[in-house]
N, CA, C and O of each residue as an XYZ file, in Angstrom:
656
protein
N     -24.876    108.183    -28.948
C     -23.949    107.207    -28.426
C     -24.063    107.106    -26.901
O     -23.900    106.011    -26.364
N     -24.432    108.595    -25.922
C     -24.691    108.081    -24.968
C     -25.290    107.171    -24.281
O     -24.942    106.422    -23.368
N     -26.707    107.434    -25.132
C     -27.698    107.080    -24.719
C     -27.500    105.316    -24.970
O     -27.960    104.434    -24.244
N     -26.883    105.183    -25.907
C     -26.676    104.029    -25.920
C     -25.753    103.065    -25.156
O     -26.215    101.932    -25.023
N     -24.323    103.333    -24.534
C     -23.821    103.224    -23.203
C     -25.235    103.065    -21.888
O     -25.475    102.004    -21.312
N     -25.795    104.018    -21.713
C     -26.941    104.120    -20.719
C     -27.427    103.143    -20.907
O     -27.361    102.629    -19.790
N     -28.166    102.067    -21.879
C     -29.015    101.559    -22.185
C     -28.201    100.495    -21.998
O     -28.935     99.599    -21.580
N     -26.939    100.043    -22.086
C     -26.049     98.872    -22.062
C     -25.864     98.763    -20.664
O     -25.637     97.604    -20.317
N     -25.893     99.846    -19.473
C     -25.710     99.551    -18.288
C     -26.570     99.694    -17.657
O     -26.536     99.162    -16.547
N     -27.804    100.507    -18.064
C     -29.335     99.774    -17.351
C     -29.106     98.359    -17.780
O     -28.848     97.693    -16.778
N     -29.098     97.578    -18.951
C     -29.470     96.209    -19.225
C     -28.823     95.280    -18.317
O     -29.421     94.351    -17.773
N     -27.374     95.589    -18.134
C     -26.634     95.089    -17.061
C     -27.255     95.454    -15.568
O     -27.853     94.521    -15.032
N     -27.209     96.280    -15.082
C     -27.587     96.294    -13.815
C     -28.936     95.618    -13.507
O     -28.958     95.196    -12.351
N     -30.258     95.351    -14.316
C     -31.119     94.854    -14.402
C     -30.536     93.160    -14.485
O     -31.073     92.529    -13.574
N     -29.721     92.393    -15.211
C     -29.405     90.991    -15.023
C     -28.908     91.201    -13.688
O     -29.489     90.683    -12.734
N     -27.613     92.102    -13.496
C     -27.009     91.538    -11.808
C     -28.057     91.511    -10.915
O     -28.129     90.470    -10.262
N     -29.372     92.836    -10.568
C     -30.466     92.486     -9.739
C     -31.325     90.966    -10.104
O     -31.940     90.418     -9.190
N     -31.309     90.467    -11.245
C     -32.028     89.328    -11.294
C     -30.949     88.186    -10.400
O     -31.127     87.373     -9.492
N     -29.884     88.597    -11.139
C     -29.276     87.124    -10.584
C     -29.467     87.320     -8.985
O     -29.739     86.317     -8.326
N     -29.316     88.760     -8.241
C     -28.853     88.115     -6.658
C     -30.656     87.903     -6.395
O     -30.881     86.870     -5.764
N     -31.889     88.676     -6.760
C     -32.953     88.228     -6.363
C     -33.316     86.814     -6.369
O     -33.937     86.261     -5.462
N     -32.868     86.219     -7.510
C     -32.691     84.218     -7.977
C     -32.475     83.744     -6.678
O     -33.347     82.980     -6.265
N     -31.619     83.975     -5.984
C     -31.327     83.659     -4.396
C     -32.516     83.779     -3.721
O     -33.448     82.984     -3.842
N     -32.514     84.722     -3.034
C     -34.023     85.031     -2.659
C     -35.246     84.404     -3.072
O     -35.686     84.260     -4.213
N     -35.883     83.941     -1.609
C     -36.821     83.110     -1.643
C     -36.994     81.830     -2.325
O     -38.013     81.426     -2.884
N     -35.635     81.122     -2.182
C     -35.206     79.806     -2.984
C     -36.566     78.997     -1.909
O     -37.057     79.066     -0.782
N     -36.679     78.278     -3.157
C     -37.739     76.771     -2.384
C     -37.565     75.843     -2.776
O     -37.523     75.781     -4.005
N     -37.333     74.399     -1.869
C     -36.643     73.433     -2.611
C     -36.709     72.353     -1.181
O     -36.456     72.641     -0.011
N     -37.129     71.083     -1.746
C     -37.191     70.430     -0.852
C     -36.975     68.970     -1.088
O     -37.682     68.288     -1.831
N     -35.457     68.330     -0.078
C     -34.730     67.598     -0.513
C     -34.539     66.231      0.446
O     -34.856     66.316      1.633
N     -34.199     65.410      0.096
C     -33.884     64.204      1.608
C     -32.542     64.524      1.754
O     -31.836     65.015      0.873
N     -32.147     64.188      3.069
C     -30.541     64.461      3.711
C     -30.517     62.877      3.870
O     -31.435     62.089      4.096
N     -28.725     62.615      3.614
C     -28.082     61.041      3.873
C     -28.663     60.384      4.259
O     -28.870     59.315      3.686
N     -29.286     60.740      5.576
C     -29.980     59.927      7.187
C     -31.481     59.489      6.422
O     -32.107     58.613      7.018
N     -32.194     60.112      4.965
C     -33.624     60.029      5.006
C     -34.357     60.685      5.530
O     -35.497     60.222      5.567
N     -34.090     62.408      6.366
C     -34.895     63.366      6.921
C     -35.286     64.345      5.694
O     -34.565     64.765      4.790
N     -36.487     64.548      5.918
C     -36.920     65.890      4.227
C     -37.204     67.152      4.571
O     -38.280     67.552      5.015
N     -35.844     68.036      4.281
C     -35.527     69.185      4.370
C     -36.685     69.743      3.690
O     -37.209     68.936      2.921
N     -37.529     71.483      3.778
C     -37.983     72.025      2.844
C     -37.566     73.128      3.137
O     -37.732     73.359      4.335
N     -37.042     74.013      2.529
C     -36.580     75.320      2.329
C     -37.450     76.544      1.525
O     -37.359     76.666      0.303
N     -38.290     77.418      2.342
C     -37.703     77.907      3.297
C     -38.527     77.687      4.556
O     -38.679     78.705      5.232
N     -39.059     76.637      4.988
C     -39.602     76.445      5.825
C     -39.076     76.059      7.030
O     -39.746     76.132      8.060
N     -38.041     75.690      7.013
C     -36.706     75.414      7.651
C     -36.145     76.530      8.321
O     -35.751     76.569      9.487
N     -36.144     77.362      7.541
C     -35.036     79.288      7.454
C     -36.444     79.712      8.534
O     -36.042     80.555      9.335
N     -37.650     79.441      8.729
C     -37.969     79.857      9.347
C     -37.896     80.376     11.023
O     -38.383     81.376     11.551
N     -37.216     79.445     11.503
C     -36.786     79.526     13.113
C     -35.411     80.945     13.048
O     -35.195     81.909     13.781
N     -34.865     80.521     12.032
C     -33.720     81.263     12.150
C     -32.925     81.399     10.895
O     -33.324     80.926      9.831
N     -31.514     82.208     11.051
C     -30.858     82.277     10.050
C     -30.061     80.689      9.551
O     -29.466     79.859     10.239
N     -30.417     80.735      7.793
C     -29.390     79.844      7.619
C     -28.711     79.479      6.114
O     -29.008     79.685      4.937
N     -27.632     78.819      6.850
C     -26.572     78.757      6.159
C     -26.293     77.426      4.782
O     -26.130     76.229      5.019
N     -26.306     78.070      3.379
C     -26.552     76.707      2.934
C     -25.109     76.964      2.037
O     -24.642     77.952      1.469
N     -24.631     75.469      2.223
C     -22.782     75.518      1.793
C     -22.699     74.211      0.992
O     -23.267     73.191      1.383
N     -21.828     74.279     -0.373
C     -21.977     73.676     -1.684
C     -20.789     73.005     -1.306
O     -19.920     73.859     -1.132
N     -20.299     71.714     -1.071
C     -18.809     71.229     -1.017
C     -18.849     69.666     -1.341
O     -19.740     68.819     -1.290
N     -17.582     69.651     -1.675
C     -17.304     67.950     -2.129
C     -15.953     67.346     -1.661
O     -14.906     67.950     -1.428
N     -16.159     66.291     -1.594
C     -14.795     65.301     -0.928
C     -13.548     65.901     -1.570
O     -12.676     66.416     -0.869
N     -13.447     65.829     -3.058
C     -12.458     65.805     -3.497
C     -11.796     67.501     -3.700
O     -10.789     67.816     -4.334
N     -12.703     68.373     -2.964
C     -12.420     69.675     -2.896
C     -11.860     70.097     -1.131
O     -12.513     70.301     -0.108
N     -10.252     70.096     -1.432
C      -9.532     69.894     -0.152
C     -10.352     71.227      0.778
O     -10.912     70.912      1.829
N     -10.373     72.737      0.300
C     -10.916     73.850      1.402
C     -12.209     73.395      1.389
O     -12.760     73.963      2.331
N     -13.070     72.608      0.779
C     -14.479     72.274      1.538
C     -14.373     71.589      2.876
O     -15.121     71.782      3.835
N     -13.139     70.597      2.804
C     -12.753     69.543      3.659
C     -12.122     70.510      5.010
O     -12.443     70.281      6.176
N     -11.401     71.350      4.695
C     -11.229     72.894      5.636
C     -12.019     73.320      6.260
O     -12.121     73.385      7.486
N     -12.757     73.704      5.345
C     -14.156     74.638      6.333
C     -15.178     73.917      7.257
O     -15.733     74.361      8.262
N     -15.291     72.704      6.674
C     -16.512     71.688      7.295
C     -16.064     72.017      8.556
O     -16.750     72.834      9.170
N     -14.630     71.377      9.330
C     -15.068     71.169     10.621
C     -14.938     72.697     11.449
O     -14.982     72.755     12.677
N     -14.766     73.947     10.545
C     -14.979     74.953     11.011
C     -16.527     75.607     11.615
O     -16.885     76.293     12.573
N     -17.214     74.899     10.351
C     -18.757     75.301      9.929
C     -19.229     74.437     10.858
O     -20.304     74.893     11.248
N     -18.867     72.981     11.654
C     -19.361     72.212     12.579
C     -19.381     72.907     13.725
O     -20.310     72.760     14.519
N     -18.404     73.714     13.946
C     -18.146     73.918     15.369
C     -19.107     75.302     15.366
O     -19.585     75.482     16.486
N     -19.540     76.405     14.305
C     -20.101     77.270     14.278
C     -21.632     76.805     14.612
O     -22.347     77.287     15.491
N     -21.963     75.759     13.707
C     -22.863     75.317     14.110
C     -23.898     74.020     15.405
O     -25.055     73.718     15.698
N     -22.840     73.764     15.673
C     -23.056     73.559     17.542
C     -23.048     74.679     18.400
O     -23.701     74.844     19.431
N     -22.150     75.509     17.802
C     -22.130     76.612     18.867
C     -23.679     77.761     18.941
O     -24.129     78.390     19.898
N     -24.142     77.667     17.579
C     -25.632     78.550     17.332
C     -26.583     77.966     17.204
O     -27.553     78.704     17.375
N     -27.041     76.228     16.813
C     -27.660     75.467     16.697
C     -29.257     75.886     17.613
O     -30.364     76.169     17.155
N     -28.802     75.778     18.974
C     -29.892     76.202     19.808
C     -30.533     77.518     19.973
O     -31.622     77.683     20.521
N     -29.701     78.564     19.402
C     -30.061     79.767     19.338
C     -31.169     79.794     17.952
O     -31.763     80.848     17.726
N     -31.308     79.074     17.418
C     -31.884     79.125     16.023
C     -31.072     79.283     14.243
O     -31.664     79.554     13.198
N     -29.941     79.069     14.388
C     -29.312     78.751     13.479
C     -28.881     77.568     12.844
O     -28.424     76.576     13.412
N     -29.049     77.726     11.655
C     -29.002     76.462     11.064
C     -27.911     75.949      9.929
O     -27.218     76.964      9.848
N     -27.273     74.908      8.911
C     -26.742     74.988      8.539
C     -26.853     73.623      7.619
O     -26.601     72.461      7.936
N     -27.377     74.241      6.212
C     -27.725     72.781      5.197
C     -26.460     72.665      4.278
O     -26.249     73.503      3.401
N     -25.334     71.236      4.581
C     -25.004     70.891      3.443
C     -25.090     70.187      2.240
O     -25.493     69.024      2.194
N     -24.654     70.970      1.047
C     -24.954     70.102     -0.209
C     -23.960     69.766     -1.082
O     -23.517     70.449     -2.005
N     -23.493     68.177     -0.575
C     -22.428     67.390     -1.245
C     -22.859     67.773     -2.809
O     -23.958     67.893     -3.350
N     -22.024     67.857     -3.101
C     -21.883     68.033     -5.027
C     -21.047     66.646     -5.722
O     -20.943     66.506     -6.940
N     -20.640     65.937     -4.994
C     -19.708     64.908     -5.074
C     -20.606     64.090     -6.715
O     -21.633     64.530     -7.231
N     -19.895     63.001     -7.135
C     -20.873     62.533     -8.814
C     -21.363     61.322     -8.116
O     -20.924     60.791     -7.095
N     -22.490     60.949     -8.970
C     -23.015     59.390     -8.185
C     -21.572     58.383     -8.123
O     -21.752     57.591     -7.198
N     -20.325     58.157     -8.723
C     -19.400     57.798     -8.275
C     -18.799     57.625     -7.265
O     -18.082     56.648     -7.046
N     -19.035     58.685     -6.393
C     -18.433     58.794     -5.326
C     -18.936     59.467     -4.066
O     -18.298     60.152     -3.265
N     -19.601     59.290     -4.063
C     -21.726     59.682     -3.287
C     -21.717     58.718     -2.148
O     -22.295     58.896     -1.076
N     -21.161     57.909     -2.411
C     -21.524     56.408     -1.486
C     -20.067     57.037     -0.051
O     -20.030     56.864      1.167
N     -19.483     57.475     -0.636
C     -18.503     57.833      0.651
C     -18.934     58.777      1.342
O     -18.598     58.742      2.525
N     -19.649     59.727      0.972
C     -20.288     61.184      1.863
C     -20.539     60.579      3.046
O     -19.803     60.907      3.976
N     -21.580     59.599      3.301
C     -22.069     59.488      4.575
C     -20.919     59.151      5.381
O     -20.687     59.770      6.419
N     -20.169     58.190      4.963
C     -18.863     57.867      5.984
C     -18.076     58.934      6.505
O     -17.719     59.067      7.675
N     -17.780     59.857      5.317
C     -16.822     61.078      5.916
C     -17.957     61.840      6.438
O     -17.460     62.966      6.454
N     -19.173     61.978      6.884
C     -19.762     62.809      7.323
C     -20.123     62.058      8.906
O     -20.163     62.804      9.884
N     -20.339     60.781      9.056
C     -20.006     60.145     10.285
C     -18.761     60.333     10.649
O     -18.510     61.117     11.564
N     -17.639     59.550      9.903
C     -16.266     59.835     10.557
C     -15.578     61.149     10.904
O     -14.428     61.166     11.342
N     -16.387     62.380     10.678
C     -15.724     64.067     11.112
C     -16.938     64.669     12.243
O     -16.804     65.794     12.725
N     -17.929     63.931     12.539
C     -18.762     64.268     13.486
C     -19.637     65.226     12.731
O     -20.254     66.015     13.447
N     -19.806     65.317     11.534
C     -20.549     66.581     10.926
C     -22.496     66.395     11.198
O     -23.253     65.730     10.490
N     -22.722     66.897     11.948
C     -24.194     67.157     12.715
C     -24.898     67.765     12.138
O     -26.066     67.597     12.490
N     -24.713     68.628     11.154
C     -25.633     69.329     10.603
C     -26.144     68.595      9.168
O     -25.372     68.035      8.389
N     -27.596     68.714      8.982
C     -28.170     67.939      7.260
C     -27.122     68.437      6.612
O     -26.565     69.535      6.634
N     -26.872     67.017      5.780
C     -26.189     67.140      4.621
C     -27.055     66.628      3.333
O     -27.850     65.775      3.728
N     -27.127     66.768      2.468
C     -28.338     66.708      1.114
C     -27.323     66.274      0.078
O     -26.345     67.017      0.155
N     -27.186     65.380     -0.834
C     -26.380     65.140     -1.982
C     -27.128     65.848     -3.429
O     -28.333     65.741     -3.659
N     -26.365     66.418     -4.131
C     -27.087     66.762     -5.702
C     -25.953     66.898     -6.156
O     -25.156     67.835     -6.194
N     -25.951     64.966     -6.801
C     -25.372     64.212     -7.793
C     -25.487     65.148     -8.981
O     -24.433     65.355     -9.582
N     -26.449     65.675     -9.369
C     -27.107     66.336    -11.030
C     -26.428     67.705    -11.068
O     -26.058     68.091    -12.176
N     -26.203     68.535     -9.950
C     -25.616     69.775     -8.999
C     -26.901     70.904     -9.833
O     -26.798     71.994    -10.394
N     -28.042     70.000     -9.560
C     -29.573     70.919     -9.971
C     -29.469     72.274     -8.775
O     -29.440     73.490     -8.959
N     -29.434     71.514     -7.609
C     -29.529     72.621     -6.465
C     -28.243     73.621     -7.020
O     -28.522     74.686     -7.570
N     -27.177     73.303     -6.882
C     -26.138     74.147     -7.430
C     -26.302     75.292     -8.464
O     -25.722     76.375     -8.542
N     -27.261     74.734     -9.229
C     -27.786     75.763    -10.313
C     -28.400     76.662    -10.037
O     -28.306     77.811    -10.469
N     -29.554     75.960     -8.792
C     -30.734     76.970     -8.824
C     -30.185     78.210     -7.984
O     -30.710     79.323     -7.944
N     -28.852     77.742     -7.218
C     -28.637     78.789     -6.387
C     -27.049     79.606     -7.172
O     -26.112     80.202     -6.642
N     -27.317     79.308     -8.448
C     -26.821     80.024     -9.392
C     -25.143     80.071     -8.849
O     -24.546     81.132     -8.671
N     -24.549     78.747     -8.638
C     -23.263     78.236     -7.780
C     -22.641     78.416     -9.556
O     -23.135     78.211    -10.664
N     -21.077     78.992     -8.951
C     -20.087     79.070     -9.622
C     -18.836     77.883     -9.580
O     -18.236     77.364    -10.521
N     -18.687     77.659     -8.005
C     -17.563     77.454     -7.907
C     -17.552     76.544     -6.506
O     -18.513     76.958     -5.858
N     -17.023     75.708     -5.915
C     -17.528     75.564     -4.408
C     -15.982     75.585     -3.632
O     -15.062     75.383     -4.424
N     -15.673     75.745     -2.561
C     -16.914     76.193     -1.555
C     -17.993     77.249     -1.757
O     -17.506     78.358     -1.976
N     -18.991     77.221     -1.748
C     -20.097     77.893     -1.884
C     -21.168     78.060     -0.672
O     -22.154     77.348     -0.479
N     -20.746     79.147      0.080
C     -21.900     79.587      1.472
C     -22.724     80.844      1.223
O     -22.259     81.963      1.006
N     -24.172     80.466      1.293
C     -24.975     81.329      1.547
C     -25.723     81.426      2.498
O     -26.544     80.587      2.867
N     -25.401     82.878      3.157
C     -26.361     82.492      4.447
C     -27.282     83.845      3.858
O     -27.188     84.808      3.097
N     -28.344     83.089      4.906
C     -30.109     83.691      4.305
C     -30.349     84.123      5.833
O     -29.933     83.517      6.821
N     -31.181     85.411      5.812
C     -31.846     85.894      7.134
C     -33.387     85.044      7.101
O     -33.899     84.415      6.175
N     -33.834     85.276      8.357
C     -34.955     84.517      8.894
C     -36.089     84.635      8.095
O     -37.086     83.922      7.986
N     -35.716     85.772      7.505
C     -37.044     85.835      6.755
C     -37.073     85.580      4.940
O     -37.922     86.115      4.227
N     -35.952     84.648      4.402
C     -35.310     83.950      3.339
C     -34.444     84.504      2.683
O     -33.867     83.716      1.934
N     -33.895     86.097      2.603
C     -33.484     87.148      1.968
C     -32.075     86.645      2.366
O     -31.767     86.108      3.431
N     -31.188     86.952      1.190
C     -29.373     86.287      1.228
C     -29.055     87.701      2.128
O     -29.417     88.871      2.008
N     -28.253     87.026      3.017
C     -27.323     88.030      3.830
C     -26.312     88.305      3.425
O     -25.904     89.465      3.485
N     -25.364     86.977      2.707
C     -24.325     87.276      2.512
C     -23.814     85.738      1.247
O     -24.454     84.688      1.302
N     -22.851     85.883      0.426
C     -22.347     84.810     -0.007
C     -21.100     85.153      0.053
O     -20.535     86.246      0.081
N     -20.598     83.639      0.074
C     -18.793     83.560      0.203
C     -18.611     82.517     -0.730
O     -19.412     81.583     -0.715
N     -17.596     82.535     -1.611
C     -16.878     81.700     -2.943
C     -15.859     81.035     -1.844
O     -15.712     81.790     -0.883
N     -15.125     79.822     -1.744
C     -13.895     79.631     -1.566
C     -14.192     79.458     -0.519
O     -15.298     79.363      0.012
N     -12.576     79.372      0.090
C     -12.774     79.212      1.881
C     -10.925     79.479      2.032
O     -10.062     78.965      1.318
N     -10.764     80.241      2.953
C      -9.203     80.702      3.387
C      -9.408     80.476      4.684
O     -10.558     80.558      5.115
N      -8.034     80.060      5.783
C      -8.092     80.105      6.803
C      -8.485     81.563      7.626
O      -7.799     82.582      7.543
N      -9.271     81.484      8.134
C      -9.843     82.764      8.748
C     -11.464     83.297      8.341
O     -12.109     84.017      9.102
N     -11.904     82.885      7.220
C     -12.885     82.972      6.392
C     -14.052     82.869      7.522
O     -14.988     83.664      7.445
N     -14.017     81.842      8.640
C     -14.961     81.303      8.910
C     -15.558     82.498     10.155
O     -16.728     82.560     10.534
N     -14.289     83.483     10.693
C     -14.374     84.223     11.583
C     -15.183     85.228     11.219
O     -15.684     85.825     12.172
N     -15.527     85.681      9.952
C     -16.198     86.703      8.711
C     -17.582     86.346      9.564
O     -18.285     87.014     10.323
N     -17.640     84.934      9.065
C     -18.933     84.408      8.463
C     -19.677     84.009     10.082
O     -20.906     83.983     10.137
N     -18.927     83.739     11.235
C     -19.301     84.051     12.579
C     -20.274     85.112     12.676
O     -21.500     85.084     12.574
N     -19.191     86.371     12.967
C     -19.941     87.302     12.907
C     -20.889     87.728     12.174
O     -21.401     88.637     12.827
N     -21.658     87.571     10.806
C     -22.469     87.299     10.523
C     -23.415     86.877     10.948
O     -24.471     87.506     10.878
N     -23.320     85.676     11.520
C     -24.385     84.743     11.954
C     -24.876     85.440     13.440
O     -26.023     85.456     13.886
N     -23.621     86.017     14.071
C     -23.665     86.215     15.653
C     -25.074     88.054     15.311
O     -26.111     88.422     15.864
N     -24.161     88.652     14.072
C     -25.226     89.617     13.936
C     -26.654     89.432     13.362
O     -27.487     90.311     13.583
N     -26.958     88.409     12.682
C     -28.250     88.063     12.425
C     -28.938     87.053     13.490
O     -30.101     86.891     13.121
N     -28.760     86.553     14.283
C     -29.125     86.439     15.631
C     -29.178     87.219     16.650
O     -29.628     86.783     17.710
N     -28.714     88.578     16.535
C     -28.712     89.542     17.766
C     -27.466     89.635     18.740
O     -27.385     90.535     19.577
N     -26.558     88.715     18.595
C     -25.877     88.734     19.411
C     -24.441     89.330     19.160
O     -23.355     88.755     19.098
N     -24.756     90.600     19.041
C     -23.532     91.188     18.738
C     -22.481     91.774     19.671
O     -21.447     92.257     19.211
């Protein structure tokens, strides 16, 4: 009977290492609103970055954005980066670009109507941030978004840039 427990939590610990490796070394290459073609991880190459799953009708995505704007003006030149991916349905797709002009949001934004990308990065739930070190490996993921969340995810970024 032990041995059989043992064998039930090797099997498990072997899926949880698959799922977070699935992250790792994602490749995927997409057009943003504007018509620019993202490729990932060729992109992650300059620096660390941040890829975040959100939609209109999800009020803490609408929270964090202009948090994640200001993080990312503030590291932009240092080599940090920050890809969003509207999840919104082809229904309501046609408004992204407006609310992404009308909030000043500067960083690529990518739509996946199908939420294929969502899959591949094995998304539960959104808000959904993963930030990846320079060299494609997940640093960190965050579910959700709470006021304060974004101060976490700073430091993060400030420590995978060096600037601690």
């Amino acid at each position: 009977m032990k041995s059989h427990y043992q064998f039930l939590f090797f099997l498990l610990f072997i899926i949880t290492i698959q799922d977070v490796l699935a992250q790792d070394y994602i490749n995927f290459t997409a057009e943003t609103i504007i018509g620019n073609e993202i490729q990932f991880p060729k992109i992650n190459d300059s620096g660390p970055t941040l890829i975040t799953f959100w939609a209109l009708w999800c009020k803490p995505c609408r929270a964090e954005m202009k948090h994640l704007e200001r993080i990312y003006r503030e590291y932009y030149k240092k080599g940090f980066l920050i890809i969003g991916i509207n999840q919104d349905t082809p229904r309501s797709v046609a408004k992204v670009k407006s609310y992404v002009s009308s909030h000043g949001v500067s960083f690529p934004i990518i739509t996946d109507q199908n939420q294929e990308l969502f899959q591949m990065f094995n998304g539960q739930s959104i808000p959904l941030a993963i930030l990846y070190d320079k060299d494609g490996k997940v640093h960190s993921r965050h579910t959700g978004y709470l006021p304060g969340d974004e101060i976490k995810l700073e430091n993060e970024i400030r420590h995978l840039l060096g600037l601690h």
